[in-house]
C-alpha positions as CSV (number, residue, x, y, z in Angstrom):
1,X,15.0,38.8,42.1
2,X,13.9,39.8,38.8
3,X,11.5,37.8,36.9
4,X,11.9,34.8,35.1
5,X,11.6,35.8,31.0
6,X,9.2,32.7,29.1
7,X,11.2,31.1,26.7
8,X,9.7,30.7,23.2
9,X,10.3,27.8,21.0
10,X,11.7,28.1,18.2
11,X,9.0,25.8,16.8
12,X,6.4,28.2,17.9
13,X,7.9,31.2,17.7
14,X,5.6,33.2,15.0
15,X,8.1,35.9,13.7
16,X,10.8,33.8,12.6
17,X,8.2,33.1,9.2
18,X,8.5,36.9,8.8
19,X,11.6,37.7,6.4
20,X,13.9,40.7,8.4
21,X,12.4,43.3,5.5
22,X,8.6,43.2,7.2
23,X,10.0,45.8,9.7
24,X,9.9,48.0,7.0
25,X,6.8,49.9,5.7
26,X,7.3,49.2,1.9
27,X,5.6,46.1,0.7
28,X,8.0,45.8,-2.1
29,X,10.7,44.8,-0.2
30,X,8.5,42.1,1.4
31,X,8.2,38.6,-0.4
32,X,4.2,37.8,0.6
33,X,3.9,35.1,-1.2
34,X,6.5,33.4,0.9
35,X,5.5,35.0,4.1
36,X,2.0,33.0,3.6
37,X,3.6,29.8,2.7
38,X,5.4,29.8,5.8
39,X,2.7,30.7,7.9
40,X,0.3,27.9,6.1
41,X,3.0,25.3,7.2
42,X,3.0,26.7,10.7
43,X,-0.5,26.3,11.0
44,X,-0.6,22.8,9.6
45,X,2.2,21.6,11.6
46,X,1.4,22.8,14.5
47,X,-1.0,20.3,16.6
48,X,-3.3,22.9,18.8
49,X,-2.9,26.2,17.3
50,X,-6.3,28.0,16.6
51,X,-6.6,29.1,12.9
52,X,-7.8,32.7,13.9
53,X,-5.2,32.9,16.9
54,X,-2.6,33.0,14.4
55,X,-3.5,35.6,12.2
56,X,-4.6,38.0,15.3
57,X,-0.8,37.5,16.2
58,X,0.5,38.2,12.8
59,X,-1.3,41.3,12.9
60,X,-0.1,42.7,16.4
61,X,3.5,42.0,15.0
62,X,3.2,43.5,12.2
63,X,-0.1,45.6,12.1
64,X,1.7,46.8,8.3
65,X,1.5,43.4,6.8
66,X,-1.0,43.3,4.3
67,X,-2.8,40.0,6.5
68,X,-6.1,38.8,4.8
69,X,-7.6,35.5,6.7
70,X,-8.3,34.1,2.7
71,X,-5.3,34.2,1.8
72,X,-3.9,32.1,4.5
73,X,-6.7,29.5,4.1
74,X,-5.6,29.5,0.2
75,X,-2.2,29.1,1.8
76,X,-3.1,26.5,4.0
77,X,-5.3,24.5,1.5
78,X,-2.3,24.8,-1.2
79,X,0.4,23.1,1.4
80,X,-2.1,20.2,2.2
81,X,-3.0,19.6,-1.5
82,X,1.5,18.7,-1.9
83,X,1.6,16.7,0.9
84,X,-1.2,14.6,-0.1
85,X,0.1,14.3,-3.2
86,X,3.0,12.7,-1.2
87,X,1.0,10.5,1.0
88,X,-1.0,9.5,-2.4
89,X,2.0,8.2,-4.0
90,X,3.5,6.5,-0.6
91,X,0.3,4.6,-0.8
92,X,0.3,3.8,-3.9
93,X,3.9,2.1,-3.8
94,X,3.0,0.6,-0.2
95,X,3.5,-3.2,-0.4
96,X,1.4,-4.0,2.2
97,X,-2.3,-4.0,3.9
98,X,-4.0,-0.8,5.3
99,X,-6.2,-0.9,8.5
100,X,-8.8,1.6,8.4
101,X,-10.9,3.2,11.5
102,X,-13.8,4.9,12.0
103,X,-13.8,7.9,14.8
104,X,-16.7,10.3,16.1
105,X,-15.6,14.0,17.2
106,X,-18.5,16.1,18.4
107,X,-18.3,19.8,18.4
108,X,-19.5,21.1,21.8
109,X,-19.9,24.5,23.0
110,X,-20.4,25.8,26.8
111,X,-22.4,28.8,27.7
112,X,-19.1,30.4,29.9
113,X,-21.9,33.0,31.4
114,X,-24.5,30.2,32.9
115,X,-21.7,26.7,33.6
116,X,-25.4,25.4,34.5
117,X,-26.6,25.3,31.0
118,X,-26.3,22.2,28.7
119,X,-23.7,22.1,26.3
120,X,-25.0,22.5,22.6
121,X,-24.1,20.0,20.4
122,X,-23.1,21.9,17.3
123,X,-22.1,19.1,14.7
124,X,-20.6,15.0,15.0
125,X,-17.3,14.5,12.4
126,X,-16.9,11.5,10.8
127,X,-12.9,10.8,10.9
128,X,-11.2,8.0,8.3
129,X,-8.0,7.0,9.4
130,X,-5.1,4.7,7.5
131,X,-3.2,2.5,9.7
132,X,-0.2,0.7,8.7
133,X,3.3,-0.1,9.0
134,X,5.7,1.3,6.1
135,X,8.5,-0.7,4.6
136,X,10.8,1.0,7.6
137,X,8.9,-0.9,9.7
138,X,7.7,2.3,11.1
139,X,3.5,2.8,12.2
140,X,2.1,5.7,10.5
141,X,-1.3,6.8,11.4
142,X,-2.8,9.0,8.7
143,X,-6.3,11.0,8.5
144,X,-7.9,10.3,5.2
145,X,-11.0,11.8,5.5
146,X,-12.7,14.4,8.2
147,X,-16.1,15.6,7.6
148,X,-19.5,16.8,9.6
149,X,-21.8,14.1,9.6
150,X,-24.3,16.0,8.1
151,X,-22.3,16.0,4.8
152,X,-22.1,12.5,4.5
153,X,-25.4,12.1,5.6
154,X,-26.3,13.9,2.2
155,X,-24.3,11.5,-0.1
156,X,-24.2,8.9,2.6
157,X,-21.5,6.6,4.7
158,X,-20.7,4.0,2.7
159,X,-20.4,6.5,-0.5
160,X,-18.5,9.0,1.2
161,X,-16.0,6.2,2.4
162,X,-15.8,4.2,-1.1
163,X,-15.3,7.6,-3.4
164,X,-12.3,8.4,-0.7
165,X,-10.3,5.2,-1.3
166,X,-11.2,5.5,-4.7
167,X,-9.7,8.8,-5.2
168,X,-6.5,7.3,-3.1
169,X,-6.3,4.6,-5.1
170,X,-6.1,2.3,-2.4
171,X,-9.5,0.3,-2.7
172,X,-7.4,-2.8,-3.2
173,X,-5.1,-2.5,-0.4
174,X,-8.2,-2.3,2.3
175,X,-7.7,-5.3,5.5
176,X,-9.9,-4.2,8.2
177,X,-11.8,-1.8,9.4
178,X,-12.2,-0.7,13.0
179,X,-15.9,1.6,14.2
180,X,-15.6,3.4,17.3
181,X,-19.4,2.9,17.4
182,X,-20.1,-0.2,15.2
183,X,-23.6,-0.6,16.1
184,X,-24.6,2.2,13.9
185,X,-22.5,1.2,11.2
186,X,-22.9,-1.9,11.1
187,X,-24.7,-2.0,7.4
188,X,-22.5,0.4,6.1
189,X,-18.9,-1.2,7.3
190,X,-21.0,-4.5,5.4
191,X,-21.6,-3.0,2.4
192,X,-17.4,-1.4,2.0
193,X,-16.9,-5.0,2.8
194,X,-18.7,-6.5,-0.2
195,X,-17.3,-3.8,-2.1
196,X,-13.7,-3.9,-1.3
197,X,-13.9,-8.0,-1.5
198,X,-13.5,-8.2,-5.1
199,X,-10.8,-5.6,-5.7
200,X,-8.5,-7.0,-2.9
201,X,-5.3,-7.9,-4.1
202,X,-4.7,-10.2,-1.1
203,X,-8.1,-12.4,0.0
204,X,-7.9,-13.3,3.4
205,X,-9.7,-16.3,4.9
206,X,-9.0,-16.5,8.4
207,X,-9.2,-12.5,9.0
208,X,-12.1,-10.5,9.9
209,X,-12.8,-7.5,8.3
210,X,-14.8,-5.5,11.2
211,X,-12.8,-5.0,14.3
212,X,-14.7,-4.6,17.5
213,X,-13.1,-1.2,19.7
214,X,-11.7,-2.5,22.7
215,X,-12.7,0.8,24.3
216,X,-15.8,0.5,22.8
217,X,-16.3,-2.7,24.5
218,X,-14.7,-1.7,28.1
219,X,-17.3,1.7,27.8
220,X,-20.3,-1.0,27.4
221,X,-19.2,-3.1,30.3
222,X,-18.6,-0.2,32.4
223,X,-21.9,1.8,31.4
224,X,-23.8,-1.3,31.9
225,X,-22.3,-1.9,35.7
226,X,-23.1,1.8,36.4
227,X,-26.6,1.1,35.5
228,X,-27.6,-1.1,38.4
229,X,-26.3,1.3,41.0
230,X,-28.0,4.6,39.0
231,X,-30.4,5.7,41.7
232,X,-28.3,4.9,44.6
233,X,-25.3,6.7,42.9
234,X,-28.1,10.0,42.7
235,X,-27.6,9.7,46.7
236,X,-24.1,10.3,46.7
237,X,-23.7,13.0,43.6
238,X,-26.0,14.4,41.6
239,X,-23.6,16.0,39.0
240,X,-22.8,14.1,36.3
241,X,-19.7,12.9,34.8
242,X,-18.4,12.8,31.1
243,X,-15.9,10.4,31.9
244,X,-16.3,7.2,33.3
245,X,-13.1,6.8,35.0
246,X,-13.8,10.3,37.3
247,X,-17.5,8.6,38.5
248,X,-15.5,5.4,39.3
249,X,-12.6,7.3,41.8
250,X,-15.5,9.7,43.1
251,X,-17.4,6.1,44.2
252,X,-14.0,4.8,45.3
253,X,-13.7,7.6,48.0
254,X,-17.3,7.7,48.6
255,X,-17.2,4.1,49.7
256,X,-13.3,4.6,51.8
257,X,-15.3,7.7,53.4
258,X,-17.9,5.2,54.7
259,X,-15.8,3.1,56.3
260,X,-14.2,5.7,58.3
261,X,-17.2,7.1,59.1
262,X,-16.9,10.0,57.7
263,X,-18.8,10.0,54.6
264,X,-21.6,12.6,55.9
265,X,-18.9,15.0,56.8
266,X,-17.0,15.1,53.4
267,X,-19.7,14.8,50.6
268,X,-22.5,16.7,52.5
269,X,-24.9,18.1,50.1
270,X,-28.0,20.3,50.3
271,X,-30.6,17.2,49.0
272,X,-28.6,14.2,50.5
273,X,-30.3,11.1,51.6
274,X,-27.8,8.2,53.0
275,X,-27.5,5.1,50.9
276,X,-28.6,2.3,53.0
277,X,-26.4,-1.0,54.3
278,X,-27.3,-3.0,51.4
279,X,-26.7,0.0,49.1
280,X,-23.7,0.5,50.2
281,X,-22.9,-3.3,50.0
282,X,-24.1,-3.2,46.1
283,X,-21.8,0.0,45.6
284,X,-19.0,-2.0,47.0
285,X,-19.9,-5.2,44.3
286,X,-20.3,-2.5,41.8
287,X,-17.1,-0.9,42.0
288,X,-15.3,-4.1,42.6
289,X,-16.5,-5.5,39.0
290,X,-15.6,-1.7,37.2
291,X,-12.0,-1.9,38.9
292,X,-11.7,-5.0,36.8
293,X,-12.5,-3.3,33.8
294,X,-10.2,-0.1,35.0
295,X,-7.0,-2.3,35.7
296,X,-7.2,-3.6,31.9
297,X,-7.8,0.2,30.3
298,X,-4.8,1.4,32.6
299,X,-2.5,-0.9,30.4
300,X,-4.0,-0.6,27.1
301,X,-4.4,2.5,26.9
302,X,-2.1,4.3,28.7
303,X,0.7,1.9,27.1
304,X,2.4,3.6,24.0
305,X,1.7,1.9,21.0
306,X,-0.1,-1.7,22.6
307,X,0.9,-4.8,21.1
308,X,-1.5,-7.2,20.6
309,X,-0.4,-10.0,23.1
310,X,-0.7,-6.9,25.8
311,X,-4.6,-7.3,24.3
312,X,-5.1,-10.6,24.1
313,X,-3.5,-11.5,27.7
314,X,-5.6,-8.3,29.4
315,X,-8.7,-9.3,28.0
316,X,-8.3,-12.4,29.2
317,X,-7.4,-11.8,32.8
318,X,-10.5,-9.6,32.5
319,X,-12.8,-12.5,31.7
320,X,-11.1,-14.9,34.6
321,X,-11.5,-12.7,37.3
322,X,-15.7,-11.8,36.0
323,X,-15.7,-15.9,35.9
324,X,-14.4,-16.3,39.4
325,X,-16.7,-13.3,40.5
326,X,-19.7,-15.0,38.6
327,X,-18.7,-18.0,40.6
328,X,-18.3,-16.9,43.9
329,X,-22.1,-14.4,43.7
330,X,-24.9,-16.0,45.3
331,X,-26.8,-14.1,42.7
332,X,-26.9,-16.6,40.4
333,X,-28.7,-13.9,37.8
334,X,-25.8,-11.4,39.1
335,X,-24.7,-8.4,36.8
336,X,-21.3,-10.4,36.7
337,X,-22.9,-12.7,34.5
338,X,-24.6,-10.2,32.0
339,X,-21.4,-8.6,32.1
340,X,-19.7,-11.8,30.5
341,X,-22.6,-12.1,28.3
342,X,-21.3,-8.8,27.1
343,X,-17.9,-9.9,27.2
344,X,-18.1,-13.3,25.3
345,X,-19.8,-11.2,22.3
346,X,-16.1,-9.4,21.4
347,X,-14.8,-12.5,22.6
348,X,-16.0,-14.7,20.0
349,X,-15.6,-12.2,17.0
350,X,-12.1,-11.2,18.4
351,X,-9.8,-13.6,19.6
352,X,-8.8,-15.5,16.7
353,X,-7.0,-12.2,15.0
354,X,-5.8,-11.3,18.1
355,X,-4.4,-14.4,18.4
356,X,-2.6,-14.8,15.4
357,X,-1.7,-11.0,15.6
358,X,0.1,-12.5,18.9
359,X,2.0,-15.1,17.5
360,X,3.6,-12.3,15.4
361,X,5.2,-11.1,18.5
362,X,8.7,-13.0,19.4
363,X,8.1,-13.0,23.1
364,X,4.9,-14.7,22.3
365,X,4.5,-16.9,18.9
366,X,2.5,-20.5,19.5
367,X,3.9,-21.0,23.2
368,X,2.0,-17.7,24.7
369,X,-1.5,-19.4,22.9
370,X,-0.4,-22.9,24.8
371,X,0.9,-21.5,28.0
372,X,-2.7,-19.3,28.1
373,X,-5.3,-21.8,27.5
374,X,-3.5,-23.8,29.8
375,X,-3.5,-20.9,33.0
376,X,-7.3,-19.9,32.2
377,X,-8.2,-23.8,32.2
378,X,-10.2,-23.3,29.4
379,X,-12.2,-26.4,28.7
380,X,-12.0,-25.8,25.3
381,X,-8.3,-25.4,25.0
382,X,-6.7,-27.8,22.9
383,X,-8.9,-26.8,20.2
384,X,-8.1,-23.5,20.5
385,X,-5.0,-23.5,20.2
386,X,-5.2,-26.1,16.5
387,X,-7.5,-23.6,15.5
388,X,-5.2,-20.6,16.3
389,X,-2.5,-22.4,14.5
390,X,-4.6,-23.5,11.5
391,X,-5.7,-19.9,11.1
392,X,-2.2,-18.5,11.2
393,X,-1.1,-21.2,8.7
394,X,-3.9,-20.6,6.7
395,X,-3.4,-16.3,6.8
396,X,0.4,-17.7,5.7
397,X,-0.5,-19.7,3.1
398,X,-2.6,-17.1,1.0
399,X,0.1,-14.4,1.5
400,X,2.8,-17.6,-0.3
401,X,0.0,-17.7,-3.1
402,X,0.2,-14.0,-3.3
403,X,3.9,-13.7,-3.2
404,X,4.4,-16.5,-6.1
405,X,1.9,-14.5,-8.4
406,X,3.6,-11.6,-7.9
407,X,6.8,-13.1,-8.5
408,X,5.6,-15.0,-12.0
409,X,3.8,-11.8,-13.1
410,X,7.7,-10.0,-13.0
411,X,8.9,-13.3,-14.5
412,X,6.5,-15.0,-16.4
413,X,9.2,-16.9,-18.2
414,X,11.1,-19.3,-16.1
415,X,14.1,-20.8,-19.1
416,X,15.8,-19.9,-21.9
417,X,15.2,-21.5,-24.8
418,X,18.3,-21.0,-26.6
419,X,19.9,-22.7,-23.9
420,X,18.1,-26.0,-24.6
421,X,18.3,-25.7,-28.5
422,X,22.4,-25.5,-28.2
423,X,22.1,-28.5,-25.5
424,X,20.5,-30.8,-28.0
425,X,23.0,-29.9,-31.2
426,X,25.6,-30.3,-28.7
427,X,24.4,-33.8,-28.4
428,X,24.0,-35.1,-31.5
429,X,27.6,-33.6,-32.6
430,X,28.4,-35.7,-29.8
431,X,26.6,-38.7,-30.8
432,X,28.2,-38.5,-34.6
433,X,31.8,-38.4,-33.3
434,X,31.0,-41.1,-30.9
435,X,29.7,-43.2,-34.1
436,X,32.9,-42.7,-36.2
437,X,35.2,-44.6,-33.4
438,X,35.7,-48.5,-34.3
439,X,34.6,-50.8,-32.4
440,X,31.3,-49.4,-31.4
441,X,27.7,-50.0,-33.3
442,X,24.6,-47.8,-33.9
443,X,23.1,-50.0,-31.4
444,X,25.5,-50.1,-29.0
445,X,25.8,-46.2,-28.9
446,X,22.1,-46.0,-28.3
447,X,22.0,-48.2,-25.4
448,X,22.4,-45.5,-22.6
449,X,22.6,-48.0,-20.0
450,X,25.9,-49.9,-21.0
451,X,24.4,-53.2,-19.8
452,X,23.7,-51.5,-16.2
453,X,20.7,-53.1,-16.0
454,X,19.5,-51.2,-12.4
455,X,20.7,-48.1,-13.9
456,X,17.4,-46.1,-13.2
457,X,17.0,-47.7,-9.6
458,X,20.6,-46.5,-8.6
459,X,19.7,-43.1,-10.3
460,X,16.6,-42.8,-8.0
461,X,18.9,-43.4,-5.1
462,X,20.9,-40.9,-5.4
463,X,18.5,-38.2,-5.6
464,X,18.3,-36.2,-2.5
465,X,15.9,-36.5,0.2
466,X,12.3,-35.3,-0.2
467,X,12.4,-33.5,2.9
468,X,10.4,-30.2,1.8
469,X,12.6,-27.0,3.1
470,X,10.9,-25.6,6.5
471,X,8.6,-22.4,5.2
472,X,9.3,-18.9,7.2
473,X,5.8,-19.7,9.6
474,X,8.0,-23.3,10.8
475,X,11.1,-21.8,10.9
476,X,9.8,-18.8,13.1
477,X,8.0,-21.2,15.0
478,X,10.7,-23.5,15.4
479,X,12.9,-21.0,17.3
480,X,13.3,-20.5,21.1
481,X,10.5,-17.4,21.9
482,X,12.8,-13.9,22.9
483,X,12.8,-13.3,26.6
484,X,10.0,-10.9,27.9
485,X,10.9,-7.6,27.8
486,X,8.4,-4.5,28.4
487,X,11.2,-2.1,26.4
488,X,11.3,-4.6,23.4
489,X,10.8,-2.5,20.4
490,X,8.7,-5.4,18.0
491,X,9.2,-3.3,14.7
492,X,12.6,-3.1,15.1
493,X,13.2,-6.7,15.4
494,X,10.8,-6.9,12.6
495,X,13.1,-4.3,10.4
496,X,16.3,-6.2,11.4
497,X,14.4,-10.1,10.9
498,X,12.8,-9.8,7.8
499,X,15.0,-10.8,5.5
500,X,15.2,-13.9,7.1
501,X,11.4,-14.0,6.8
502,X,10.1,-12.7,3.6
503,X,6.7,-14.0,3.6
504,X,6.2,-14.1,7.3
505,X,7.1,-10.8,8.0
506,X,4.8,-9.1,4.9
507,X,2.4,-11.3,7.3
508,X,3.0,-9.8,10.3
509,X,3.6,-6.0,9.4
510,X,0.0,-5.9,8.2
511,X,-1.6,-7.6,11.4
512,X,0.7,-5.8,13.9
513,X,-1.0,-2.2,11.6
514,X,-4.6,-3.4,13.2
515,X,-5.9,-0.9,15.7
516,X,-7.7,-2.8,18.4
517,X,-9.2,0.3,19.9
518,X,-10.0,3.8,18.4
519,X,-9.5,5.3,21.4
520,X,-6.5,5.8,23.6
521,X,-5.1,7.9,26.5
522,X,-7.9,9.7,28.5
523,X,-10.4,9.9,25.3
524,X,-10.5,6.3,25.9
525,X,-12.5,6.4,29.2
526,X,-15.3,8.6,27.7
527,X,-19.2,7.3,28.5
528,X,-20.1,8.2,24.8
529,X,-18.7,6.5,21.7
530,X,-17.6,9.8,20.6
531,X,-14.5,12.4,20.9
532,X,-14.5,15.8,21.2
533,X,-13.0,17.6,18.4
534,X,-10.4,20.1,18.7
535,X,-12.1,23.7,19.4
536,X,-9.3,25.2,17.6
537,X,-11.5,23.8,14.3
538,X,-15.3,24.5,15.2
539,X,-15.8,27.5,13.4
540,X,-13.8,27.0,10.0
541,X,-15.2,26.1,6.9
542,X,-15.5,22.0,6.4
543,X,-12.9,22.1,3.5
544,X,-10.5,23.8,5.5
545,X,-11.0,21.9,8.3
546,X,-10.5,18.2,6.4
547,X,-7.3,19.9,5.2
548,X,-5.7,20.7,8.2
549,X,-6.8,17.5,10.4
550,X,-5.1,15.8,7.8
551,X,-1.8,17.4,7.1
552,X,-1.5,17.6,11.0
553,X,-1.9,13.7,10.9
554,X,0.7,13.6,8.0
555,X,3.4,15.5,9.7
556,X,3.2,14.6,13.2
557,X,6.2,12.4,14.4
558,X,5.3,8.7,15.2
């Protein structure tokens, strides 16, 4: 049999940028110009093409094509400068909230001829991201900003970050803003706050404006666990891990191995010194409490696109079962304990928005907050759940005040006044006539109650009910909650609800924009509160670079 052929997408397939003339040797029957735009918008559509790959390509199919690397970065830089104009102007017109995050992506490099050596830590990127939900109801997830640390270290975090959303004009459209590593910028995210707070168009009460990473937080929890087991874990392997999930299955078998007997035999090593009974026993408590930790990252972040009621109810089973383990250690100072010390720390700052974010979900609303405080027997439940609902109604209230500006600044005239001018001539013609008739006197005419005495009294009666129309938040509230459904798509119901909901759902398309976590997929299990960048980019210029991490993020499909 003869071999199989390797398809090429069409996508990916280099020459089809090349016009059918570049097979000749004359350059005037070649259109350059258009040869570079279309290579430009292969390399910034493309997600994990290397910038020189492409042009050593170009040149083996067509070694007579005048290629210069320059010209393709002026290419390159030319395409992303039109589609930011585009993403400039979407903003702009965007009548909505935009969620903001803050991501770390360290350039590494390995030495290939001695694995044994440290990687070398070329440069951290700082990476501003846009979250929010367009008026298709569809997520977009754009980069602003990507630049070495170093740079903004020079002009600094909070300056780099303020001088981006002024130049996107967006400084007044800012909700949140979500650090993968908000310990170190903590003072900064504080001082966009104080900034950002007096050019908001919409002030928020009820809503925080730093989100804590959920990734973030599971890393801690996990890293802190590891900690107590550090030297016995040395026994078993003394490689280390970058990722925490890999050191957590590599314990797993370790510990299955054990109780076959037969740990010696499969992870033998030259220096290897046998845990001891009650090392093995604190391994096993150990790995119990990180399996906690692993069954909630499993969901959240191998889930595409995580509501935030699959949040709010993970977390939550995560703090029941540390409670129960707390309660059942005879360790009264046990690491399950500082674990929930760690724990109650999001918990405080985060449950209220993700709370409210959850009512925004169908399935979910006010019943899911009942039914919950209710399963965890939280003592402090029933105020919970009035404070969940008095945030939410609060959250509503200032987006009605912001909708009835709006709508008086298009309108700031509510009548006509003509109309009221011809009303009253109309009525003293009327009145003139009426005088002219026999039988009736000036005084007569001008007693407008013809001797009905309770006139005013039956007047009031027949005035409608004061029975103030239910607002979108009751009326949502009101209905049955959707069945659950792990296929429901929520911003399509959204798209298809709306008008039903005008306030409400201007609401809930910001909230449901918030990411919860930085982080997702396999990144997401990392030890440090950084990512590693894509080595396609580690040796272009920063400008470049910025302009290509962007326009990727622009273009790529939701």
């Amino acid at each position: 049999m003869g071999k199989r052929k390797h398809k090429i997408s069409p996508r990916h397939d280099i020459t089809r940028f090349f016009p059918r003339s570049t097979a000749r040797n004359n350059d005037s029957d070649r259109d350059v110009n258009k040869v570079y735009q279309a290579m430009a918008k292969f390399v910034c559509e493309a997600e994990k093409v290397s910038f020189s790959a492409v042009g050593s390509l170009i040149m083996e199919t067509d070694p007579s094509f005048p290629f210069c690397y320059h010209e393709l970065e002026h290419s390159c830089l030319k395409f992303y400068q039109k589609e930011k104009a585009k993403v400039m102007q979407t903003l702009e017109n965007l009548d909505g909230l935009i969620a903001l995050s803050m991501d770390i992506f360290r350039k590494v490099t390995s030495n290939s001829h001695c694995p044994e050596m440290p990687e070398e830590t070329i440069a951290d990127s700082l990476c501003l991201r846009a979250h929010f939900i367009d008026d298709n109801w569809e997520p977009k997830s754009w980069v602003l900003y990507y630049a070495d640390t170093d740079h903004i270290c020079e002009h600094g975090t909070y300056n780099t970050i303020a001088k981006c959303l002024l130049d996107l004009r967006i400084e007044n459209k800012i909700s949140t803003i979500t650090p993968g590593d908000r310990e170190n910028y903590s003072d900064e995210i504080e001082a966009i706050k104080d900034h950002l707070k007096e050019k908001k168009k919409l002030q928020i009460k009820c809503q925080p404006f730093q989100i804590y990473c959920c990734a973030d937080l599971l890393g801690e929890l996990v890293e802190a666990a590891f900690a107590k087991i550090g030297d016995v874990f040395k026994k078993i392997w003394t490689k280390t891990f970058p990722y925490w999930i890999i050191r957590f299955s590599k314990l797993q078998e370790a510990i299955m191995a054990e109780a076959e007997g037969e740990f010696s035999k499969q992870i033998g090593q030259i220096f290897f010194y046998l845990p001891t009974e009650d090392e093995w026993a604190k391994l096993k408590y150990i790995c119990r409490l990180v399996e906690y930790m692993y069954d909630s990252a499993e969901v959240l972040f191998m889930t595409k696109n995580p509501t935030a009621s699959l949040y709010l109810h993970n977390l939550r089973e995560l703090q029941a079962r540390l409670i129960r383990k707390e309660s059942t250690s005879p360790d009264r100072l046990s690491i399950a304990t500082y674990l929930l010390k760690k724990f109650d720390k999001y918990w405080d700052d985060m449950l209220l928005v993700l709370a409210i974010a959850t009512v925004m979900d169908p399935r979910c609303k006010m019943k899911y907050i009942e039914f919950s405080s209710m399963k965890y027997e939280d003592k402090s439940g029933n105020s919970q759940v009035k404070a969940v609902l008095e945030a939410t109604q609060g959250i509503y209230d200032d987006y009605k005040m912001h909708s009835i500006e709006a709508q008086n600044s298009l309108n700031p005239s509510g009548s006509s006044p003509s109309a009221s001018v011809s009303s009253n001539s109309d009525s003293e013609e009327l009145f003139s006539n009426l005088e002219e008739l026999p039988g009736h006197t000036h005084e007569s005419l001008h007693n407008c109650n013809f001797g009905f005495n309770c006139l005013d009294e039956y007047n009031e009666f027949l005035k409608p009910s004061k029975q103030t129309p239910l607002s979108d938040l009751e009326l949502y509230l009101d209905e049955p909650v959707l069945p659950w459904n792990k296929d429901f798509d929520l911003m399509s119901w959204w798209r298809t609800e709306s008008p039903k909901y005008p306030v409400l759902s201007k609401m809930a398309r910001d909230l449901l924009a918030i990411p919860f976590s930085v982080a997702s997929s396999n990144e997401a299990y990392r030890y440090e509160d950084f990512r590693r960048a894509d080595r396609g980019l580690e040796f272009l210029g920063p400008v470049l670079v910025n302009a290509l991490v962007c326009t990727r993020s622009y273009l790529q499909k939701p």
